[in-house]
C-alpha positions as a Markdown table, in Angstrom:
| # | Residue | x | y | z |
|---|---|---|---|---|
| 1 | Unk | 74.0 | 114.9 | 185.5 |
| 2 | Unk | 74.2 | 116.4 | 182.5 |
| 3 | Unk | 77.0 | 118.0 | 180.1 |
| 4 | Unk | 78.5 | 121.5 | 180.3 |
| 5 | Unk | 79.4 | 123.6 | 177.3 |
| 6 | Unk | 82.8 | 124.6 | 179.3 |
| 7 | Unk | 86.1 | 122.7 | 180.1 |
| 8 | Unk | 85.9 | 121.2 | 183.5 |
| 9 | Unk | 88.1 | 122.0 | 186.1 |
| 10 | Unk | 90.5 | 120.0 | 187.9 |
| 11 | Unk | 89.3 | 119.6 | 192.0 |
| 12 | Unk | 90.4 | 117.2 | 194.4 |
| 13 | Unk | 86.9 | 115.4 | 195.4 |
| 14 | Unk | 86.1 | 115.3 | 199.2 |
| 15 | Unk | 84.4 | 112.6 | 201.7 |
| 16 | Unk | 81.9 | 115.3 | 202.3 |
| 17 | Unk | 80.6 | 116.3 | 198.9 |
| 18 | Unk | 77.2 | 117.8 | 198.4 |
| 19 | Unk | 76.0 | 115.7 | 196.0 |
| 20 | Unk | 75.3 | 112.1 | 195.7 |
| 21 | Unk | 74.7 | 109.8 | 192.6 |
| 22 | Unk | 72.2 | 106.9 | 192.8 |
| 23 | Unk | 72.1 | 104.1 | 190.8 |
| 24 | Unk | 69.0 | 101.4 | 191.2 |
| 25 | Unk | 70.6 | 97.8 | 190.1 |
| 26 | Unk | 69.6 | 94.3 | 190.6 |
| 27 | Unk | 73.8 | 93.3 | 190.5 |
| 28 | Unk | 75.9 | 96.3 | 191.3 |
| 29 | Unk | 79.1 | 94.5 | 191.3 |
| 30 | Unk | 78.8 | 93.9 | 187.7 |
| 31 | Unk | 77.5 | 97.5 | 186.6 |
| 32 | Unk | 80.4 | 98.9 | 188.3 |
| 33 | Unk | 82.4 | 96.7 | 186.0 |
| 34 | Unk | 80.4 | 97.7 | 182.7 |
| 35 | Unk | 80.9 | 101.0 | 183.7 |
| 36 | Unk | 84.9 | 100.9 | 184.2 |
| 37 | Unk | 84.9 | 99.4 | 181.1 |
| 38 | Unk | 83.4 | 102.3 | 179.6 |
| 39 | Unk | 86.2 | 104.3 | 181.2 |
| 40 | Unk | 84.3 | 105.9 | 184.5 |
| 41 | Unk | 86.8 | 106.2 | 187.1 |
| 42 | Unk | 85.4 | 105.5 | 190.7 |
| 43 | Unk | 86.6 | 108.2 | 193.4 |
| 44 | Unk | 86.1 | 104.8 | 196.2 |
| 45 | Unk | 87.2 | 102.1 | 195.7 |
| 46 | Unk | 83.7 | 100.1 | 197.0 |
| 47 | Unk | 80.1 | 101.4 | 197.3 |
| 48 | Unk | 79.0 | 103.3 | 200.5 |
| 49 | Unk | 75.9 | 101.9 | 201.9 |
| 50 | Unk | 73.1 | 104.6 | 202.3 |
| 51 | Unk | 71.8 | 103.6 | 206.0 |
């Protein structure tokens, strides 16, 4: 990730996307909830389990 000198545009987010975010954590529950805190918004509403 990193930040763009332009405005972002609005898109409606898909199941299928082509990229993926991975976060390593001992308690994921509870970084998800740090994180809302900080005011990320979460397009699911519960992790996806990489299988």
């Amino acid at each position: 990730m990193c930040q763009g000198t332009e405005k972002a545009l609005n898109y409606q987010h898909g199941f299928e996307s082509n990229s993926t975010l991975v976060f390593k954590t001992h308690n994921l529950d509870q970084k998800i909830e740090i994180l809302k805190g900080k005011g990320v918004e979460f397009i699911h509403t519960t992790p996806n389990e990489n299988l």
